[in-house]
N, C-alpha and C positions, 0 to 999 in steps of 0.2 A: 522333846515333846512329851505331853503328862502322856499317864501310860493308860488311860480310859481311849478305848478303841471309838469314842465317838469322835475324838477329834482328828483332824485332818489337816493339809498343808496347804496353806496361800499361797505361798513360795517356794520352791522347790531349790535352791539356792544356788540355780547353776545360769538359770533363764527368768525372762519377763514373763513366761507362759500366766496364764489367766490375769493378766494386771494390764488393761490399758487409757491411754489419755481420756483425761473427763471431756466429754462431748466429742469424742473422735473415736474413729476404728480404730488405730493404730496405739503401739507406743511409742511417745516420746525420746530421740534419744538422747536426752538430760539423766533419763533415767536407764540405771545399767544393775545388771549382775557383777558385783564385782567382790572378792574374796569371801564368798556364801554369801553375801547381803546384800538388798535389793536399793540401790543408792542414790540419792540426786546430786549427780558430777556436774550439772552444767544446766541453764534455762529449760526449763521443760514445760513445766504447769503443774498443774494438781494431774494426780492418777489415780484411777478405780477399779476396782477387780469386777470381771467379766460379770460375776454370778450378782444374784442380789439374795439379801437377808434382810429375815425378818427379828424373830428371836433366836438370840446367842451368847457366847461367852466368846472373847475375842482376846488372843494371848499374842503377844511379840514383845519385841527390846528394841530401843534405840538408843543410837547415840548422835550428838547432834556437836558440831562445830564449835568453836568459843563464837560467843555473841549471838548462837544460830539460833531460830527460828522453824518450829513446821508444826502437825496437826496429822490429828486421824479421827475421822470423820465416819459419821455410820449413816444408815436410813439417807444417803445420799441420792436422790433424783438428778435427771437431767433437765426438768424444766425450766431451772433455773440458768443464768449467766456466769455464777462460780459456784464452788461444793458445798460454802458456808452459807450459801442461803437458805441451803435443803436442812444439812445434816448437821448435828449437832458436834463439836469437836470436845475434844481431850488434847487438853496444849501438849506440845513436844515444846520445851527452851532450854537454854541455858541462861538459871535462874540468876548464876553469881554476875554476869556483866549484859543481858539482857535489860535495858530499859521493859520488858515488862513484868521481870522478872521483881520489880519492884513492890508490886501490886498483886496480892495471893488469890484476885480473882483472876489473874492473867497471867498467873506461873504456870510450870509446870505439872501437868493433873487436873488443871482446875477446869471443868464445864467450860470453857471460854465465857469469861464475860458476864458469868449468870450465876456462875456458884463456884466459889473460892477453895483452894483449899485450906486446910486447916493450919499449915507449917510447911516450911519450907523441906525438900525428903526426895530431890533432886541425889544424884553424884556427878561430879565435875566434871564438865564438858571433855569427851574422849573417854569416857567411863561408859557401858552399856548399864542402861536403867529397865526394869521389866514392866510388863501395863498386863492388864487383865480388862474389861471391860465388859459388862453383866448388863445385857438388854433383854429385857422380860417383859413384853407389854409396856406397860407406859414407866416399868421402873426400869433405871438405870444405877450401875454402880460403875466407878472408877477405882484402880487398885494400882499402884505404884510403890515398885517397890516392897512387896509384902504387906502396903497397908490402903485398907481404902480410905480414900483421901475425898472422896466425892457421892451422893447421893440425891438420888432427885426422880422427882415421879414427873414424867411427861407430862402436859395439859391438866395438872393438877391448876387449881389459884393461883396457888405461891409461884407455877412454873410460867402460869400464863403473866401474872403482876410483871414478876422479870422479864420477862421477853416484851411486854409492852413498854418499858421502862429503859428498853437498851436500843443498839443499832437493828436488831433483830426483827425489829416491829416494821421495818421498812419491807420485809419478806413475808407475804404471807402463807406463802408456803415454807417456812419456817421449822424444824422438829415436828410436821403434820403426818409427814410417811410412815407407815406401821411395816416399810419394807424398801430396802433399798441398798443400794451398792456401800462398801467400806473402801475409804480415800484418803491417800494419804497426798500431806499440802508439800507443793515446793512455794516454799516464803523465801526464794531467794538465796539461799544458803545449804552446806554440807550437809548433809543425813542421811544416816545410814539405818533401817532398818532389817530385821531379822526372828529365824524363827517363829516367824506369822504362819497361827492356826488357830482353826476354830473349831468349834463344839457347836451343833446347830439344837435350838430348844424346841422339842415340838408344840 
C-alpha cells in the first residue's frame, strides 16, 4: 500500500468484510478470499463494497484467466438492473485471446466502449497488472500499468456524443452519480483481484 496515510484497505485479504452482492445484503459465494485475494471461483454476479464514493484515487491489481473477462466499476447505483448501467467501467481482459481484446476501445483499460486505449500494455493472462483510477468531479483518469492509458471528463460534449452513440444511451441513469459504490464484474470467468485501496478526495 503507497505510504500516504490517507489511503486505506477495501480488502483486507483474509475476508469478504465490506464487499457485498450488487442489489443484495449478502455475499455471494462465487466470490471468496482465497490466497490474500478477493476472487470469483464460481457464478456469483457482480459485487460492490458496502461504502459509497464520491471523489477518489482507486489502486488494485488483477489477474484474470486466459480468454477471461471482468470490470471495475465506480459511481455504481442500485437503481439500475446491472452495475453497467450506473457506473462507468475499466475493462479487466485478457487482451491476447479475448475477442475483445481485438478492438482498443474494448481492451484492457479502456472506458468500455467509449474511450479506447491508446496501445495494447496488458501482461499475459496469470501475470497481476496494476490499475489506479482518478475520479475528481467530472474528470476521470485510468492508469495501467504505470501509464495512463485513459482520460475523459464526465458529461462533458464529447462524453455525452459517446454515450449517446453507444449501448449506454439505453441507460439514462448512465455515469449521472457524482457518488456511488466501486464493483467489481463476474463476466463469467477466473479473477482474481488484490491490494484494493483508496484515497478519498475531499
Amino acid at each position: 500500500m503507497p505510504a500516504d496515510s490517507q489511503w486505506r484497505p477495501l480488502f483486507d485479504g483474509e475476508t469478504t468484510a465490506g464487499w457485498r452482492g450488487y442489489r443484495a445484503e449478502g455475499m455471494p459465494d462465487g466470490w471468496a478470499a482465497v490466497d490474500g485475494n478477493l476472487t470469483r471461483v464460481a457464478s456469483a454476479g457482480d459485487i460492490i463494497t458496502e461504502e459509497e464514493f464520491g471523489n477518489f484515487e482507486l489502486a488494485l491489481e488483477w489477474q484474470i484467466s486466459p480468454s477471461g473477462n471482468s470490470g471495475i466499476f465506480f459511481r455504481v447505483t442500485e437503481d439500475a438492473d446491472r452495475t453497467y448501467e450506473s457506473g462507468p467501467e475499466m475493462q479487466v481482459l485478457d487482451d491476447a485471446t479475448h475477442a475483445d481484446g481485438g478492438n482498443l476501445l474494448t481492451a484492457a483499460g479502456a472506458n468500455y466502449g467509449l474511450y479506447p486505449v491508446p496501445e495494447y500494455s496488458t501482461k499475459p493472462a496469470g501475470e497481476w497488472n496494476e490499475v489506479r483510477i482518478l475520479v475528481e468531479g467530472a474528470h476521470v483518469e485510468h492508469w495501467l500499468n504505470g501509464v495512463m492509458v485513459v482520460e475523459y471528463e464526465l458529461w462533458s460534449p464529447d462524453w455525452e456524443q459517446k454515450v449517446a452513440n453507444s449501448k449506454f444511451s439505453e441507460w439514462p441513469g448512465y455515469g449521472r452519480a457524482k457518488r456511488g459504490h466501486i464493483g467489481l464484474q463476474d463476466h463469467g470467468d477466473w479473477v482474481a483481484y488484490r491490494n484494493i485501496r483508496i484515497r478519498e478526495i475531499p
